[in-house]
Backbone as JSON, one array per atom type, in Angstrom:
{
  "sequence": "XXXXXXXXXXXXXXXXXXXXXXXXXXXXXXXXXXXXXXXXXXXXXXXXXXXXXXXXXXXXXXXXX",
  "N": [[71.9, 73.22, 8.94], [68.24, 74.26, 9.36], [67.31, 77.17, 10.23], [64.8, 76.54, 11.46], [64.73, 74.45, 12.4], [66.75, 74.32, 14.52], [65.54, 75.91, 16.02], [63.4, 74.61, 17.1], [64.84, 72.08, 18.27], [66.23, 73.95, 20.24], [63.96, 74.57, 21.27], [63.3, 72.3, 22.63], [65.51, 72.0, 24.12], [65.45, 73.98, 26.25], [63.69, 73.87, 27.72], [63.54, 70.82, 29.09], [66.02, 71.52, 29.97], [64.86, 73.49, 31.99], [62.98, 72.22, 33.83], [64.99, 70.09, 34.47], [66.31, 72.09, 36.52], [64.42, 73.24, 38.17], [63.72, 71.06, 39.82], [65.84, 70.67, 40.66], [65.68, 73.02, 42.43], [63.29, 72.82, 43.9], [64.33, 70.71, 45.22], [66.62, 71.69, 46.66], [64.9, 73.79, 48.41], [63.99, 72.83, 50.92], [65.77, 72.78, 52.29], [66.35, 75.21, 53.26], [67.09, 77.41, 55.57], [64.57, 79.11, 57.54], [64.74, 81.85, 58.02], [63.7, 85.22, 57.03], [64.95, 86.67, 55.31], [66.9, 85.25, 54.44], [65.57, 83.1, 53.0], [64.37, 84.95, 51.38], [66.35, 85.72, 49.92], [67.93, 83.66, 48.16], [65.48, 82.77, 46.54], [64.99, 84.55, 44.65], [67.81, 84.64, 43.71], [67.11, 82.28, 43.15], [65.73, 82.35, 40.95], [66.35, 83.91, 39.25], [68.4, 83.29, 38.29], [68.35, 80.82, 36.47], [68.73, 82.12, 34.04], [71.16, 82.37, 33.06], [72.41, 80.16, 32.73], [70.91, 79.19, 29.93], [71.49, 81.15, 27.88], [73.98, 81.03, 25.76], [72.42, 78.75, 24.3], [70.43, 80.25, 23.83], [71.65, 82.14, 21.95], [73.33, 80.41, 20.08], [70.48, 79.13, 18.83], [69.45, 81.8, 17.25], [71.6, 81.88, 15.62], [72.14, 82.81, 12.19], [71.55, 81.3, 9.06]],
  "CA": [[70.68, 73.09, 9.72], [67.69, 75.46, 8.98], [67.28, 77.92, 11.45], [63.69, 76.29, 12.17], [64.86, 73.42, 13.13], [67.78, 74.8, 15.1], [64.8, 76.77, 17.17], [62.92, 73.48, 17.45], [65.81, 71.6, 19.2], [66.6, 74.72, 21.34], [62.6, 74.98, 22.21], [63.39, 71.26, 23.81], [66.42, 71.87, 25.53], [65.36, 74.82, 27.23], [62.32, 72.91, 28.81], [64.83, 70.19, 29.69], [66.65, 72.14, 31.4], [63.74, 74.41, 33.68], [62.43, 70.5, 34.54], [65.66, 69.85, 35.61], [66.32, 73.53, 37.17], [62.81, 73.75, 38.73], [63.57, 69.81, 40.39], [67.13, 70.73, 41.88], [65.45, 73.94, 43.73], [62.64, 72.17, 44.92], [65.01, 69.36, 46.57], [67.37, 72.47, 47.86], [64.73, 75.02, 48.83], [63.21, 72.59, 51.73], [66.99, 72.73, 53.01], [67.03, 76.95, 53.51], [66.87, 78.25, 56.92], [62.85, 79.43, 57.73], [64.95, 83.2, 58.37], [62.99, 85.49, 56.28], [65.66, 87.28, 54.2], [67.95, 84.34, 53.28], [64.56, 83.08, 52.05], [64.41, 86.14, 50.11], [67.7, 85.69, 48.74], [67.24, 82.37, 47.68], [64.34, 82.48, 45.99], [65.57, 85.86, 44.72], [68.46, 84.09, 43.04], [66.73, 81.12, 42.05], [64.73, 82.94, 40.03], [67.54, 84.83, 37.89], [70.05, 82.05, 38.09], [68.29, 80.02, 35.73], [68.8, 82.34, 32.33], [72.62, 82.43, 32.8], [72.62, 78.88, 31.92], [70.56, 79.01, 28.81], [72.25, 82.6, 27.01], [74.3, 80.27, 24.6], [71.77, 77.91, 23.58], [69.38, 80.83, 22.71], [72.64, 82.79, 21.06], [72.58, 79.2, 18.89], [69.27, 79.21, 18.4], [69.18, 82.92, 16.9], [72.14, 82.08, 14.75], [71.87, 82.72, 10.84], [71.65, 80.05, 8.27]],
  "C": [[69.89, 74.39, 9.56], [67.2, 76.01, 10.46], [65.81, 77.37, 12.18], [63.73, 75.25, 12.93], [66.11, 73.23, 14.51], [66.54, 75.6, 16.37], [64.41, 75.75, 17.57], [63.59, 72.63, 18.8], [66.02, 72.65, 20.59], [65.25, 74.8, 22.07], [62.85, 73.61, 23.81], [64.41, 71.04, 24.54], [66.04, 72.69, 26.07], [64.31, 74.31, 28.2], [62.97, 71.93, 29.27], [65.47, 70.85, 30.51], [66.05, 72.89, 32.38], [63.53, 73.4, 33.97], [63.74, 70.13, 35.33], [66.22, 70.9, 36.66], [65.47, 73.36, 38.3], [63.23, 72.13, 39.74], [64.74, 70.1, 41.2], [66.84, 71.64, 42.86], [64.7, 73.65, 44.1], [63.08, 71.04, 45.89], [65.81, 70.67, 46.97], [66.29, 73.36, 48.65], [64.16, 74.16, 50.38], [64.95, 72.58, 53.08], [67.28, 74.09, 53.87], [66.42, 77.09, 54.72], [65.2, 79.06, 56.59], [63.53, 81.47, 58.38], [64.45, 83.83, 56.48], [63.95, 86.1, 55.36], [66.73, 86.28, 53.5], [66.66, 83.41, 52.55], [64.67, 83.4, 50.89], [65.25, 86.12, 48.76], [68.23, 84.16, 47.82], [66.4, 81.69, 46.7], [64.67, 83.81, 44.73], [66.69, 85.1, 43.35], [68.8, 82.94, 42.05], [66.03, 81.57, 40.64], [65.15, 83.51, 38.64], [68.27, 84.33, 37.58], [69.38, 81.36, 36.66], [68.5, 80.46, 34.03], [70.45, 82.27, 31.92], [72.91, 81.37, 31.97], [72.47, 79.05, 30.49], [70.62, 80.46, 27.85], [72.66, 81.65, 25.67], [73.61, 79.12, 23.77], [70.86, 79.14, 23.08], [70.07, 81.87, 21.55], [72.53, 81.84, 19.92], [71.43, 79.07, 18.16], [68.64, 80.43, 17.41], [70.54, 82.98, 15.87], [71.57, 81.98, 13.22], [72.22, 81.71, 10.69], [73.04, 80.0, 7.39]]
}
């Protein structure tokens, strides 16, 4: 597989997955306590949580041919 098409695929899973990312914290965030720092932390964590996931698809994606 040429590495362009190997980026290609990875361009559309990573959008796949923020759509479904971005849809599971808008159904949890209406769940979080209205206290202003677990807010914080929340939002805070949503925010950074989501690259953990996608490390090994862009490690894939940046492999040689």
């Amino acid at each position: 597989m040429t590495p362009r098409v190997r980026k290609l695929i990875g361009l559309f899973g990573i959008l796949a997955f923020l759509l479904a990312y971005i849809v599971l914290i808008a159904d949890l965030a209406p769940h979080v306590p209205t206290h202003g720092p677990l807010q914080f932390l929340f939002y805070a964590l949503a925010g950074v949580s989501w690259g953990i996931p996608i490390l090994p698809l862009i490690s894939w994606m940046n492999r040689g041919a």
